[in-house]
C-alpha positions as a Markdown table, in Angstrom:
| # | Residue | x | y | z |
|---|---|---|---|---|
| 1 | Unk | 16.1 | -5.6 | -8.6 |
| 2 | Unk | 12.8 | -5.6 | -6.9 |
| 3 | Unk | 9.6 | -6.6 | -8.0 |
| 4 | Unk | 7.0 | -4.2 | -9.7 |
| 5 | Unk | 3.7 | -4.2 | -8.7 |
| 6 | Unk | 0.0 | -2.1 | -9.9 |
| 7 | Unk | -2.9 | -1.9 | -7.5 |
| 8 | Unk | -6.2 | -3.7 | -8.8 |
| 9 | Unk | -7.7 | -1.0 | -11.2 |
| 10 | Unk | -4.4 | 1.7 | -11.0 |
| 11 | Unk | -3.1 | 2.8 | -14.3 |
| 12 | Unk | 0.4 | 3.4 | -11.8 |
| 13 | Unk | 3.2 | 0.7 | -11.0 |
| 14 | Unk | 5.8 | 0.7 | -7.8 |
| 15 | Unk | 8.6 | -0.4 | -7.0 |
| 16 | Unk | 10.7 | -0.6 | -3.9 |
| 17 | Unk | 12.8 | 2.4 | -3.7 |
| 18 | Unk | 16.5 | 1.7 | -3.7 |
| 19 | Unk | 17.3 | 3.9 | -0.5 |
| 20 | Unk | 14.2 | 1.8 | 1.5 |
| 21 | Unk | 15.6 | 1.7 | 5.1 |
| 22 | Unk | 14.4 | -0.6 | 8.2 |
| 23 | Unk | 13.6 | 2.6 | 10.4 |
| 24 | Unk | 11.3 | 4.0 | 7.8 |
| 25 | Unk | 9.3 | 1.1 | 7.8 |
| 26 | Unk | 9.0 | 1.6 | 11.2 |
| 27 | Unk | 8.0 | 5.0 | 10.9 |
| 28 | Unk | 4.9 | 5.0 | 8.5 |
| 29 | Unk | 3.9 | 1.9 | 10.5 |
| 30 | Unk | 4.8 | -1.4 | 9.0 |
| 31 | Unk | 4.9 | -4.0 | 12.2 |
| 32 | Unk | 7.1 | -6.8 | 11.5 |
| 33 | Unk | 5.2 | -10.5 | 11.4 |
| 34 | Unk | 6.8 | -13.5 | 13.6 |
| 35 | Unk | 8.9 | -14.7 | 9.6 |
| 36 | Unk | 10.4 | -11.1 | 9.8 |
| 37 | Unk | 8.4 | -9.7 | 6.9 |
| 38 | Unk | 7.0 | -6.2 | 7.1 |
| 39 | Unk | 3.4 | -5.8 | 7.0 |
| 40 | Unk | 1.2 | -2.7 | 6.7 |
| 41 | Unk | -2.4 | -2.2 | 7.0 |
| 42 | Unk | -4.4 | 1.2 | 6.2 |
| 43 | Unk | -8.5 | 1.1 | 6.3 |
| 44 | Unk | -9.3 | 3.1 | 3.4 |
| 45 | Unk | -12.5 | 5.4 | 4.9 |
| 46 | Unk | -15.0 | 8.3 | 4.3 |
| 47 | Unk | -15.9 | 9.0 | 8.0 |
| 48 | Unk | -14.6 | 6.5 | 10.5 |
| 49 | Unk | -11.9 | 3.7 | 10.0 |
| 50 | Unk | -14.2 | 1.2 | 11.5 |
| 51 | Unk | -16.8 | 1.3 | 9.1 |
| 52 | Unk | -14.1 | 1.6 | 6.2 |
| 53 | Unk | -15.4 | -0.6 | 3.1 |
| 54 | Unk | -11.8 | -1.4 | 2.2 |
| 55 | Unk | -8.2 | -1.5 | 3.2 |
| 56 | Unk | -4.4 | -1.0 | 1.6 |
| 57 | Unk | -2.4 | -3.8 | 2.3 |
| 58 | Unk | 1.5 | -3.9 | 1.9 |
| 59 | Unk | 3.7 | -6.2 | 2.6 |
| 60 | Unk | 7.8 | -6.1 | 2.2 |
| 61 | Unk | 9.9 | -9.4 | 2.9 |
| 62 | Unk | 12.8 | -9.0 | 5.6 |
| 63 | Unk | 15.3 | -8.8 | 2.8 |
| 64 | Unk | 13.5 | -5.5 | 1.6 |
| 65 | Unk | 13.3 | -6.9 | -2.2 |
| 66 | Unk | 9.9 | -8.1 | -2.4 |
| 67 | Unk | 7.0 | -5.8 | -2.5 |
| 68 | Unk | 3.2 | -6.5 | -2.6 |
| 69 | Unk | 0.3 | -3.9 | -2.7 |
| 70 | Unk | -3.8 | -4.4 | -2.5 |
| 71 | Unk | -6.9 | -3.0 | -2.3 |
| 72 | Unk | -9.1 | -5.7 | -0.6 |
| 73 | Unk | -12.1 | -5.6 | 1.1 |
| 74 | Unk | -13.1 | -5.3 | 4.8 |
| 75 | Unk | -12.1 | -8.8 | 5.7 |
| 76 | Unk | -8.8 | -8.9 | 3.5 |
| 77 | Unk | -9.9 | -11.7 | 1.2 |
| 78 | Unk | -11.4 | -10.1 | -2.0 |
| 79 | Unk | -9.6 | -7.7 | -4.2 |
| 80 | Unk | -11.4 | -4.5 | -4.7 |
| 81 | Unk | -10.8 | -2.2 | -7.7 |
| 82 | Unk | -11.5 | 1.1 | -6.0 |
| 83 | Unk | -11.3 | 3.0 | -9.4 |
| 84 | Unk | -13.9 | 2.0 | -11.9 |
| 85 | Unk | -17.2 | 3.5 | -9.1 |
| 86 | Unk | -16.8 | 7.3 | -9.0 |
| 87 | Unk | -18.4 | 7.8 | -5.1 |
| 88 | Unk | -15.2 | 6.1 | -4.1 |
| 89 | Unk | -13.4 | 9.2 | -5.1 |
| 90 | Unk | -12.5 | 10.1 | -1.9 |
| 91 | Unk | -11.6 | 6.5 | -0.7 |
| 92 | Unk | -9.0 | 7.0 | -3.8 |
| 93 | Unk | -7.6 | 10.3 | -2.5 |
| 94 | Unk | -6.7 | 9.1 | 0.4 |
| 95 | Unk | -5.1 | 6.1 | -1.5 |
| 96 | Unk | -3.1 | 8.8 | -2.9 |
| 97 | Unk | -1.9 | 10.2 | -0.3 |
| 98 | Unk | -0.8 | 6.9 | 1.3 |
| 99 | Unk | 1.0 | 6.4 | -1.4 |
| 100 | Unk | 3.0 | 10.1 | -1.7 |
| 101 | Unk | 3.5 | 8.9 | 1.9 |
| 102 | Unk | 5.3 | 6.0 | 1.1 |
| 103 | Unk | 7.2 | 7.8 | -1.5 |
| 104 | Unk | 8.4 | 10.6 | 0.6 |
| 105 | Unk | 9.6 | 8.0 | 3.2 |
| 106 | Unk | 11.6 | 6.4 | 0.2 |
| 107 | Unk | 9.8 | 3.2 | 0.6 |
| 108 | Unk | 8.5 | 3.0 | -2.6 |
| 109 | Unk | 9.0 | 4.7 | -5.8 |
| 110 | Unk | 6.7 | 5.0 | -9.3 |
| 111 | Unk | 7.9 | 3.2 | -11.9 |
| 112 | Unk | 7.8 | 5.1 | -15.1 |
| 113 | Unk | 6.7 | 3.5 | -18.6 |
C-alpha cells in the first residue's frame, strides 16, 4: 500500500492511485532522475512562471509506491503553506487543477477520511 501524503496547509490527503502507469508519468511531465525516481516540478503563478513565488513538487520512487507532495518556495528549500493568505487564491486554484490533473491521469487518488 502506498504512502499517504497532505500538502502543507491542505485539509486533503493523496495517495498513489492503484492503476498509476509509467507512460502517464510521462504524460503530465514527470522526468525521471539518474536513481530512476520520477520527479515533477510545477511553478505555481499569477502572471508568468518566472516570477512564480512558489512551486508543486512531486516525486514518485521507480517502484511507483512512494509518493511525496510540496508546496515550497521559489528556490525549493522552504515549505510554503499557500492556504492560510487569501491573495494566494488563485496560486491555490491552479493547485487544484494540478491536482484534478493528476487524478484524471490516475496518478494519484484522494484519500477519503
Amino acid at each position: 500500500m502506498a504512502n499517504t501524503v497532505v500538502i502543507n496547509g491542505d485539509k486533503r490527503k493523496f495517495t498513489l492511485s492503484p492503476d498509476i502507469k509509467l507512460y502517464a508519468l510521462i504524460d503530465a511531465g514527470f522526468m525521471k532522475t539518474a536513481k530512476g525516481n520520477f520527479n515533477y516540478e510545477h511553478p505555481l503563478y499569477n502572471d508568468s512562471p518566472y516570477n512564480a513565488p512558489t512551486k508543486l513538487k512531486i516525486t514518485i520512487n521507480k517502484e511507483l509506491s512512494h509518493l511525496t507532495m510540496v508546496v515550497t518556495d521559489r528556490n525549493g528549500l522552504q515549505k510554503v503553506n499557500i492556504f492560510k493568505n487569501k491573495q494566494l487564491a488563485p496560486t491555490v486554484d491552479l493547485l487544484n487543477y494540478i491536482l484534478k490533473d493528476l487524478e484524471e491521469h490516475k496518478i494519484i487518488v484522494p484519500v477519503k477520511d
